[in-house]
C-alpha positions as CSV (number, residue, x, y, z in Angstrom):
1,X,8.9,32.4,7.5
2,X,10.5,29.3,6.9
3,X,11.7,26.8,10.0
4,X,13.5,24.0,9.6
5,X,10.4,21.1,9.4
6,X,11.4,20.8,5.3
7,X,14.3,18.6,6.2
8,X,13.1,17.6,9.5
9,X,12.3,13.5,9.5
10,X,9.8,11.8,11.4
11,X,10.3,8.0,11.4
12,X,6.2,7.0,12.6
13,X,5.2,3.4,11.4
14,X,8.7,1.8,10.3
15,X,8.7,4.9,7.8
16,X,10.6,8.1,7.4
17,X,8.3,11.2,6.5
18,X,9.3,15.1,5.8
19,X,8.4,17.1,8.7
20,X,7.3,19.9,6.2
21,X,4.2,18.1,5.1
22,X,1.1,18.1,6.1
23,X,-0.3,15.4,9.5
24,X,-2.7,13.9,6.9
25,X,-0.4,13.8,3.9
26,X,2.8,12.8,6.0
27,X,0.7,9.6,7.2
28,X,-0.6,8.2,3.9
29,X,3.2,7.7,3.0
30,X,3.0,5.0,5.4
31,X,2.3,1.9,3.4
32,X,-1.0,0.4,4.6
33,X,-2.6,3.9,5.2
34,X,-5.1,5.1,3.3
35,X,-7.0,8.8,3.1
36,X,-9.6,8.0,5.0
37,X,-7.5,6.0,7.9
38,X,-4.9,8.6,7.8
39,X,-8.0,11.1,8.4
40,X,-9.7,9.2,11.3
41,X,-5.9,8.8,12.6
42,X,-5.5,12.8,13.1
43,X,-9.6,13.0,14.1
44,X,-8.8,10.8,17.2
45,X,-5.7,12.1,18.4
46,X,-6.9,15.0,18.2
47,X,-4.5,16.5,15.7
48,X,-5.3,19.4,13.1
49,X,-4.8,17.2,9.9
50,X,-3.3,20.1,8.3
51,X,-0.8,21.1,11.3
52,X,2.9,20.3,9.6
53,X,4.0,16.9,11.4
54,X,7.1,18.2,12.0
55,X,5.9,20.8,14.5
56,X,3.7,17.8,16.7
57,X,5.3,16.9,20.1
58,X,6.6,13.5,20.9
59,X,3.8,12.7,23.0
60,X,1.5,13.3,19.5
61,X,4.2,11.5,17.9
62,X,3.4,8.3,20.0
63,X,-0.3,8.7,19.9
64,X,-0.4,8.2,16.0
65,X,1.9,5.6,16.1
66,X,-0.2,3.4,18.8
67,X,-3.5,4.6,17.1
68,X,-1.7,3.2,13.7
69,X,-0.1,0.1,15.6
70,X,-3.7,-0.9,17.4
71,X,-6.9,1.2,16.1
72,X,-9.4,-1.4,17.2
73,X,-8.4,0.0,21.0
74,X,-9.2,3.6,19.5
75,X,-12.8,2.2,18.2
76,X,-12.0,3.0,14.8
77,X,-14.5,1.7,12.2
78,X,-13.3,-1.6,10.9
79,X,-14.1,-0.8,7.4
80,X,-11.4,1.6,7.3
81,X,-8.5,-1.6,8.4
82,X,-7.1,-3.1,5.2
83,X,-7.5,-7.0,6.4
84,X,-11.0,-7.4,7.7
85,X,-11.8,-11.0,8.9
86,X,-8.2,-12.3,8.4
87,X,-8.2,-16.0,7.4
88,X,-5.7,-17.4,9.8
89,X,-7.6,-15.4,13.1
90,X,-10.9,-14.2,12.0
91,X,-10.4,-11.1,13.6
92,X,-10.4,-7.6,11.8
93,X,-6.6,-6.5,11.8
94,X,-4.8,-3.2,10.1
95,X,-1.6,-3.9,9.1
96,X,1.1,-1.6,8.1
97,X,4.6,-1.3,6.4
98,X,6.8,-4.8,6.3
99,X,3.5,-6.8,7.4
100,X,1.2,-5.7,5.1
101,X,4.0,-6.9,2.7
102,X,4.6,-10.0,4.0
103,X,0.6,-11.1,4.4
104,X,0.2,-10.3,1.2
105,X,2.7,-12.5,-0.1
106,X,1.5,-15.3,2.0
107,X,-2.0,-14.8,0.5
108,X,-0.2,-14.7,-2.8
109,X,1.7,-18.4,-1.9
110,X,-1.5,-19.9,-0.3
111,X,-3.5,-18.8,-3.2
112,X,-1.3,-20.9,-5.6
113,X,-0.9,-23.8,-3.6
114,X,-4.6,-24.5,-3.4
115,X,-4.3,-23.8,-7.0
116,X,-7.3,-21.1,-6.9
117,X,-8.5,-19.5,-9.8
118,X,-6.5,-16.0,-8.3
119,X,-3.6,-18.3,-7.8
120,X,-3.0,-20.5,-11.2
121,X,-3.3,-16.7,-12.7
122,X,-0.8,-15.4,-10.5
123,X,1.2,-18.4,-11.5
124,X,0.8,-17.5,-14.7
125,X,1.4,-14.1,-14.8
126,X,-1.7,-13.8,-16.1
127,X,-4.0,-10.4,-14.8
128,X,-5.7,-11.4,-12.0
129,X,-8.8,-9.7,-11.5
130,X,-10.7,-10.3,-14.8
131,X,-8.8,-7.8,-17.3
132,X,-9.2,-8.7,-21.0
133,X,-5.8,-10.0,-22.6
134,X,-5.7,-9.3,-25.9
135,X,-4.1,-6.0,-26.2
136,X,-2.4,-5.9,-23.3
137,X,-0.1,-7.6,-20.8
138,X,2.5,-9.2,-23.7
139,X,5.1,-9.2,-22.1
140,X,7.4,-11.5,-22.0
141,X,6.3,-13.3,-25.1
142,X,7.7,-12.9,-28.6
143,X,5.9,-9.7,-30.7
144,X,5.7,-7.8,-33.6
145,X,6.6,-9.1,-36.8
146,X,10.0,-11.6,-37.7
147,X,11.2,-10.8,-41.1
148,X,12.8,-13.8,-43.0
149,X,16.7,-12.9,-43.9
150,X,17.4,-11.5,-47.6
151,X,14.2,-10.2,-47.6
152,X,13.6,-6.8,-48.5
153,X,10.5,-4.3,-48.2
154,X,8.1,-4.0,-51.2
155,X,9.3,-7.0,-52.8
156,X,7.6,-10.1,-52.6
């Protein structure tokens, strides 16, 4: 009883998902959208999470994509938005897609020119968030062991 949702495409939040998946699963392919936002997305429109996303109308269509676009009008929990009291505004904000991308690089650039901690490590290349360094992340530096020329193994 197959239709044809499998190569049906929804474009919902700048994205292009398979109308064969699943409301819930289709959404967190969205960048920006997590489990549990995807899951309060479906609760408040109203949607079964499970119902294929191919098979919603266009007015369901729309509904997710303002509730993703604006979900402080929807009185979604602001612990579930990924930029909660945003430096430049102060406001709780969810961004998706290209401007989650964006802000994050700004954050990145902003970081390094008030030469942070987080920044000179980015700068760096360094790991970021307190990893230990001696085993890993060498890259990019020379490794292993140089042999001199003429020399050969078991002979000193």
């Amino acid at each position: 009883m197959e239709d044809n949702l499998g190569i049906m495409l929804i474009r919902l939040g700048d994205v292009d998902l398979i109308g064969s998946k699943q409301t819930f699963v289709a959404l967190r392919k969205i960048k920006g959208v997590s489990y549990s936002f995807a899951n309060a997305v479906c609760i408040i429109a109203d949607i079964s999470k499970h119902k294929k996303i191919g098979a919603l109308t266009e007015a369901e269509l729309k509904k997710i994509d303002d509730i993703i676009r604006n979900p402080s009008r929807y009185n979604i929990k602001p612990f579930l938005f990924n930029r909660q009291k945003d430096i430049e505004t102060g406001e709780n904000r969810h961004l998706i897609s290209s401007e989650l991308k964006l802000t994050a690089e700004f954050d990145i650039k902003r970081m390094k020119m008030i030469k942070s901690y987080k920044g000179i490590r980015h700068s760096l290349g360094q790991p970021v968030r307190g990893q230990r360094t001696k085993a890993h992340f060498r890259k990019g530096s020379a490794l292993g062991v140089k042999k001199k020329p003429g020399v050969k193994k078991g002979k000193v």
